[in-house]
N, C-alpha and C positions, 0 to 999 in steps of 0.2 A: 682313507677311502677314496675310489677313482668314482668321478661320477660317471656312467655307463653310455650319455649319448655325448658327453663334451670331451670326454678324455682326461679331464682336470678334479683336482683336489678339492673334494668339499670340503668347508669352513671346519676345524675343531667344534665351532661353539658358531650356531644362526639364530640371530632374533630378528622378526619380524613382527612392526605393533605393537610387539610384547608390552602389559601392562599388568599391571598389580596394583590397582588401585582402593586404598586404604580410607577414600575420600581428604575432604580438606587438604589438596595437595600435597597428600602425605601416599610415600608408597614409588611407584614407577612406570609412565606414561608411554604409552608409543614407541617404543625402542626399539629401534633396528641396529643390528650390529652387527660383523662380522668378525672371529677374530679366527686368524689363520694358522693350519697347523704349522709346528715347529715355530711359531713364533712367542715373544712376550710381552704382553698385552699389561699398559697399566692403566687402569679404573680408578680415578680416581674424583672425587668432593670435596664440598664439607660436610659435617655431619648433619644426617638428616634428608641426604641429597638422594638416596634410595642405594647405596650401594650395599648394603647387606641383604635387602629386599630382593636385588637383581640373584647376588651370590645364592642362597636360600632357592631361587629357583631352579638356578640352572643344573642345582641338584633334586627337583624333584621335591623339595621340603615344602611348598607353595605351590599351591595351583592358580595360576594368572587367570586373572577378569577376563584379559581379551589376549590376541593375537596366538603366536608361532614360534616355537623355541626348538632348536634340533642340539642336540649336545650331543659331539662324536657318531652321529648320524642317526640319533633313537631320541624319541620325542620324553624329556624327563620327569615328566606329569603321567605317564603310563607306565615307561622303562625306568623309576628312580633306583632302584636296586642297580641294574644292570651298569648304570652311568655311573654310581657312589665306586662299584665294583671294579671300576678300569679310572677310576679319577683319585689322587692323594689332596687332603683338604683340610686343610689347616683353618679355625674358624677364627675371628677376632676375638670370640669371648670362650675362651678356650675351659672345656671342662671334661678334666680325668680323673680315672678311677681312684677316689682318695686314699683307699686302705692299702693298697698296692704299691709295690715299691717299682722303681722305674723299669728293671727288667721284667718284674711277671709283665710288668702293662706292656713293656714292647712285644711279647711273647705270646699272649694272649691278642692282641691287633693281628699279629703273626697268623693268628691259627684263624682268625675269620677272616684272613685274607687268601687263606688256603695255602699259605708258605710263603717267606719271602726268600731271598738269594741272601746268606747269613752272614758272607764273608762282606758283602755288601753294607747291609744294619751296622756289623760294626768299624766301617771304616766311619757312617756319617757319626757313629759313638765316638770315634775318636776325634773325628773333625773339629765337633761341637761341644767336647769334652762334657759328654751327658753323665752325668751321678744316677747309676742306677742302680743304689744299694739301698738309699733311701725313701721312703714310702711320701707318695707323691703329695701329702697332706701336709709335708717336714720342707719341699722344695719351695725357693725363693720362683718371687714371678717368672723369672728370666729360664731358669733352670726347669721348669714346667714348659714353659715355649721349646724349650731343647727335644724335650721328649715331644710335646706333640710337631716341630719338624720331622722329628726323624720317621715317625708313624705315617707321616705325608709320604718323603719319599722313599721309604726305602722297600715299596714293592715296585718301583721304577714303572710308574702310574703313565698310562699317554697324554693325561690332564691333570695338571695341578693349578688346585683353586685353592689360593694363598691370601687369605684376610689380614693385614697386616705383620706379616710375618717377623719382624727385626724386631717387633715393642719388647720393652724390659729386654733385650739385650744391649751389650756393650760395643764401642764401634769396630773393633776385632771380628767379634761374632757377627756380625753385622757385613764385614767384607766377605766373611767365609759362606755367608747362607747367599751373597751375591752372586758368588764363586759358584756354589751350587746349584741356583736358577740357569744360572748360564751354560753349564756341564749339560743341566736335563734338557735345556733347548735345544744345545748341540748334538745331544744325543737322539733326539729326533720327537722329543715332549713340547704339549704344549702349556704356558703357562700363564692364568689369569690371574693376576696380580694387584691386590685392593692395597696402595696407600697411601698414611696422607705424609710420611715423608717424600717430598717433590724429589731433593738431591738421589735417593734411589730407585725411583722413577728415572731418572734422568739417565744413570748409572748404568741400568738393569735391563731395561724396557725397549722394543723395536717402535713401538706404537703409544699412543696415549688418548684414553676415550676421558672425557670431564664431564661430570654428569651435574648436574644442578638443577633444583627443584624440581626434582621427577624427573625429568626431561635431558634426555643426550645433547650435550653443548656442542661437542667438537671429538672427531678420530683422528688423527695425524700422525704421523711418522715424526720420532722425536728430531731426528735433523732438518726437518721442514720447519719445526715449533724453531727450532735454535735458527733456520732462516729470516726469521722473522723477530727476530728481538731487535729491539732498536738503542741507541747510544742517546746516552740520556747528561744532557750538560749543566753545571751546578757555576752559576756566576753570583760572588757578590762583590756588589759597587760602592766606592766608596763612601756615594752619599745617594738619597731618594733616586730614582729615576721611574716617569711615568710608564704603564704598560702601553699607552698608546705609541710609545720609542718603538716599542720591539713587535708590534704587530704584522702579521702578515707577511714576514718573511721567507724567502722561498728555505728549502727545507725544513721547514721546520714542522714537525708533524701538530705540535699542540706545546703549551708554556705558562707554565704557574707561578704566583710568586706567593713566599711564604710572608714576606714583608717588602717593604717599599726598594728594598737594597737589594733583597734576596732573591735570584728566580731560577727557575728547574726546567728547563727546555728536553723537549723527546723530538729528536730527529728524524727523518726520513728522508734524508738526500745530503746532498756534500753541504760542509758548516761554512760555506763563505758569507752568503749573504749574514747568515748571525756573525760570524768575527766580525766583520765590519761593521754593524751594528753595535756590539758589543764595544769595540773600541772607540767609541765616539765619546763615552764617557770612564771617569777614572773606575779601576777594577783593582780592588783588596783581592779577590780570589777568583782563581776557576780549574775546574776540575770537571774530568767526564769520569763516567762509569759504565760499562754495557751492562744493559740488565741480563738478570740467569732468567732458568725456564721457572722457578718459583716465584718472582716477584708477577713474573707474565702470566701465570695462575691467578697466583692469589687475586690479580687484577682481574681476570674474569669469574671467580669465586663470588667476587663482591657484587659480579653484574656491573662491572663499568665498562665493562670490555666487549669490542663489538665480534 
């Protein structure tokens, strides 16, 4: 959708304020958000952090305390039909029709989707090697995810809201439904994507919101997050050496020690002043690591991180 006085693209998905508050800091605070069409967007916490609260909304299933939610440009607390009806939606706690074997169920989604493009259903059947002879009550966890993917995408939806999508699959299936996020992107869908594996976040995703204790932490472009990870140094000395040796040295962002031998430096500027530091006394080991984008999570997960 163009917006008519700017000439530009309005958001797939606008919150503003938006809150679902459950009390006892339970629920979802203030949350402004944008996420842009044809992009893909990952949402991600820990549990508890409000991300199924948010998901739930932006379909209309929840009417928010306060603020402003536009999903596909129709507000989903009045238009929830309308939004469900151009949106493919995969939930985390996924529940289908037990007595049904996997084709009536795809067949029947089918027909209250008003049709889908057939030849299409069964390429993502063969992609995902869906079992649809057996009645969905007989299906291992993984092979129920199969079917509810493919009921996600296969009306080729302009939003897909994807709750953990990969759990109970294998890492095969797991590359193939990345495969697939990335296809719907390019093809000009948008995709909101809830997980708590980071590595597929990492993988998959243009952008990354972190939501923590109700409240939106951080939105960022994943190659900005990976500008900012820092090289983290692992010295052990041959015998004690005090922390007050190694204080205050210019790069060094911050420096722990596990014991008296042991310490773990995080960098932020060239490692001279620490080597020469460091070799003042005898060294058993050292070794650097760069941190990934999940260890730089889970660090703001915990609330250490500014």
């Amino acid at each position: 959708m163009v917006h008519p006085a700017t000439g530009t693209r309005t958001p797939a998905i606008q919150l503003r304020g938006w809150s679902k508050d459950f009390g006892g800091g339970r629920g979802v605070l203030e949350l402004d958000l944008d996420v842009r069409r044809g992009e893909v967007l990952g949402f991600v916490g820990p549990n508890g952090a409000g991300k199924s609260t948010t998901i739930r909304s932006l379909l209309g299933f929840l009417k928010p305390t306060a603020g402003r939610a536009r999903v596909l440009g129709l507000d989903p607390d009045r238009n929830g039909e309308e939004v469900r009806a151009r949106t493919g939606y995969l939930p985390g706690e996924l529940s289908l029709w037990e007595n049904r074997t996997g084709r009536r169920f795809l067949d029947d989604m089918a027909a209250l989707r008003g049709g889908v493009d057939e030849p299409f259903r069964d390429e993502l059947v063969r992609r995902l090697g869906v079992d649809l002879d057996t009645r969905v009550r007989r299906l291992s966890k993984g092979n129920k995810q199969k079917l509810g993917l493919v009921q996600a995408f296969m009306h080729k939806p302009e939003l897909l809201v994807l709750d953990e999508p990969t759990d109970g699959l294998d890492p095969l299936l797991r590359r193939e439904v990345h495969r697939l996020v990335r296809e719907a992107r390019d093809g000009g869908a948008t995709v909101f994507l809830s997980s708590h594996v980071i590595h597929e976040v990492e993988q998959v995703c243009d952008r990354v919101a972190l939501i923590r204790r109700a409240r939106l932490l951080l939105c960022e472009r994943v190659r900005d997050l990976h500008g900012r990870l820092r090289e983290e140094v692992f010295v052990r000395f041959a015998e004690p050496v005090p922390p007050s040796a190694l204080e205050g040295l210019a790069g060094v962002e911050r420096f722990g020690t596990r014991s008296p031998t042991e310490y773990r430096f995080v960098l932020d500027g060239p490692p001279d002043a620490l080597l020469k530091a460091v070799s003042r006394f005898r060294v058993d080991a050292f070794w650097t690591k760069r941190q990934d984008l999940e260890e730089a999570l889970l660090y703001l997960y915990a609330g250490d991180g500014p």
